[in-house]
C-alpha positions, 0 to 999 in steps of 0.5 A: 250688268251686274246681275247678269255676271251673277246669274249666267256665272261669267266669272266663273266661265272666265275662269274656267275658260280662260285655264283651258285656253292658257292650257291648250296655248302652251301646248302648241310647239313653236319656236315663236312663242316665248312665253303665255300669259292668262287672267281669265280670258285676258290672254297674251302670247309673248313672241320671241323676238326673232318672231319679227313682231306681233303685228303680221301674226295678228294680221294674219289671225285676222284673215282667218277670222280672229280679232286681236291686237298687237302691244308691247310690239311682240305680245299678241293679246286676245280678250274675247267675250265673256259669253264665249264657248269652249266649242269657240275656243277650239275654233280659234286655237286651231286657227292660232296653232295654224299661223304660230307653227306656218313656216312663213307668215305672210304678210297681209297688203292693206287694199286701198280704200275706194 
């Protein structure tokens, strides 16, 4: 394992993806966003507290197609793979940007499981 972040760089990928990824977040205009925080791919999105929490907007990036985890109640926090691609991230943040900057956030309805 250790071998492999050696030889195909992803420490550095982290790095260097991880400044991008910080970078682009804090770009996107939203009032909800309090604060972005980064260690290479580890990313959390501090919301304010008039967000009403983290969990809906998580709920909400995972209809779209992105997993994340709500802690702290109003910190969204992404820790994608080391492997992952600049064309990867582009996908997401367009999803991120999309539910951050929505007028509404609605909330996902759990179905019951059969």
């Amino acid at each position: 394992a250790l071998k492999v972040l050696v030889e195909e760089n992803l420490v550095e990928n982290s790095a260097r993806l991880g400044s991008y990824l910080a970078e682009k977040l804090e770009a996107i205009d939203s009032d909800i966003i309090k604060e972005i925080r980064a260690i290479g791919l580890w990313v959390g999105i501090e919301l304010a507290p008039e967000a009403g929490g983290a969990r809906r907007y998580c709920e909400a990036l995972q209809e779209l197609g992105i997993l994340c985890k709500e802690t702290h109640k109003h910190v969204i926090r992404f820790a994608p793979p080391l492997v992952i691609t600049q064309d990867e991230i582009d996908w997401a943040l367009e999803r991120i940007a999309q539910v951050l900057t929505a007028d509404r956030v609605v909330e996902a309805t759990t179905q019951p499981v059969a």
